[in-house]
N, C-alpha and C positions, 0 to 999 in steps of 0.2 A: 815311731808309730805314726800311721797317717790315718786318719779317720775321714770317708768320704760320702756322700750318699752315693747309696749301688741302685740300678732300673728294678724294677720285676722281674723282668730275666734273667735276673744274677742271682736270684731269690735260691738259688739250690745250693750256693755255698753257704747257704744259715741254717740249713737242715740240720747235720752232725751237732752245733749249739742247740738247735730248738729240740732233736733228743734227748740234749741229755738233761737240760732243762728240765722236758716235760717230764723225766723221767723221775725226776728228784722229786714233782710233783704228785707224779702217780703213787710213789714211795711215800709220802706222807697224805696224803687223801686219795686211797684208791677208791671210794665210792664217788667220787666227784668227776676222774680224768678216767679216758680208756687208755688202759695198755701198749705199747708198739702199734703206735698208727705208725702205716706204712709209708718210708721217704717219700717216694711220688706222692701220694696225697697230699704230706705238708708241703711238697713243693710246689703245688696246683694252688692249694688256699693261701699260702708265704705270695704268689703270684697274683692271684685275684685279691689278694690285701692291698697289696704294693701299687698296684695298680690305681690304687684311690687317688683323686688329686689331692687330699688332706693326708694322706700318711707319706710318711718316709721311714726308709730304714736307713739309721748309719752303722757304718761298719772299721771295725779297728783293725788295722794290718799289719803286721811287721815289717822292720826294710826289706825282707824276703817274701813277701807277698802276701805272709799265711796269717789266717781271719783268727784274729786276737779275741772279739767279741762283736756282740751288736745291739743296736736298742732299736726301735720301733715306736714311734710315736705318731700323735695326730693331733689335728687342730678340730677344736670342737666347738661350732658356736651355739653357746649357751644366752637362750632369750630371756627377757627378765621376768621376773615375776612379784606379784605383790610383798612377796617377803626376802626379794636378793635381788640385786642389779645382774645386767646381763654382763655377762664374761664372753670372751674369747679365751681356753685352755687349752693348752698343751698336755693329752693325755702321754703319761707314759705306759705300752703295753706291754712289754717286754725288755729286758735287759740281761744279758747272758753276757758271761767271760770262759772262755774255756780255760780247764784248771789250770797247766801250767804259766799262765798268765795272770792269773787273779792276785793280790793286794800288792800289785802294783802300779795300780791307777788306771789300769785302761778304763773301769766304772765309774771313774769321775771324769777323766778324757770324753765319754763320751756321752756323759749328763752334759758337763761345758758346753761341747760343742753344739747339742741337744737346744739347752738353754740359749743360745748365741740365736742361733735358727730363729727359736722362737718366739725369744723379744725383737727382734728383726721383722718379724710378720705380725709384731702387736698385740703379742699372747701378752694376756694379764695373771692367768693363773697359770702354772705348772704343779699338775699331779700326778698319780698313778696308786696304784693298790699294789699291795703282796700281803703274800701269804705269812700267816702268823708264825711257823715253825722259821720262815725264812728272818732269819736276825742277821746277814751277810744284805739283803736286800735293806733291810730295815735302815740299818748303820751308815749303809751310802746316801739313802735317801737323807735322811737328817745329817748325815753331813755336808750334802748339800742344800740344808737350806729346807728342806720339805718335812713340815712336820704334822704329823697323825693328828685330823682333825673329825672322824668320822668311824667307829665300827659297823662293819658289814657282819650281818651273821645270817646262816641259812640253816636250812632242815632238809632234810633228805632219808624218805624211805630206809628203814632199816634193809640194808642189802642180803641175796640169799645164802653170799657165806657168814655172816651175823647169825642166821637164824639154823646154827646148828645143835644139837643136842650136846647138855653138858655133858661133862668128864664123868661126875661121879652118879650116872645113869648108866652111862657104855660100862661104867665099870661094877653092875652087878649082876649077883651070879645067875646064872641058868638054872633053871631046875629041871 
């Protein structure tokens, strides 16, 4: 396995991971994520991400060339404030493995190399968030080293398939 950083323009071969990704997301919080956004679109915004001089995307390959997974990360500098010194962090925003490659390390392969980068450039923190149903995220994260210092929680509009009629209404009789 060879893990590199790839341009913006390469950005279309992380499409197929960031489907299914998104997908797994959409599956467990469909009020929060839309549905089959269209490849060209993520490959538009995968490009105008990439594009930042603070992100990069690495990418995990086989000796046959094919995209094992990828991570995405960024450098963030954080000013300080009355109640926290300032950081320089390494967000992580994404991390995908495609299935038949997953527990076998390409996800810490490319936290390392991740992590390598970015003590290299004087990251003091390394983070990221996931999702609560995701305990495959969670697992890698603390075993490399990152542990849960913060819950996020939000609220969201009851959505209009929520606000359907119960069961045992549909189901009385007509007179």
């Amino acid at each position: 396995m060879e893990i590199t950083p790839i341009a913006a323009q390469e950005a279309a071969c992380l499409v197929p991971l960031l489907q299914d990704l998104h997908a797994l997301h959409v599956d467990h919080l469909p009020a929060r994520y839309l549905a089959d956004p269209a490849a060209e679109a993520l490959t538009d915004w995968l490009r105008e991400w990439l594009a930042s001089d603070r992100t990069e995307a690495l990418v995990a390959r086989s000796p046959k060339g094919v995209v094992m997974g990828y991570l995405i990360w960024e450098i963030e500098e954080r000013a300080a404030l009355p109640v926290r010194a300032a950081e320089r962090r390494a967000m992580v925003h994404h991390i995908a493995v495609d299935a038949p490659f997953r527990r076998i390390g390409v996800g810490k392969a490319l936290m390392s190399a991740m992590k390598a980068r970015a003590c290299a450039q004087g990251v003091d923190v390394i983070a990221t968030t996931y999702a609560t149903f995701n305990a495959a995220s969670a697992a890698l994260m603390q075993g490399m080293g990152l542990s849960p210092t913060l819950v996020y929680a939000e609220w969201r509009p009851p959505s209009q398939a929520a606000q359907t009629i119960p069961a045992a209404a549909e189901e009385q009789p007509q007179a």
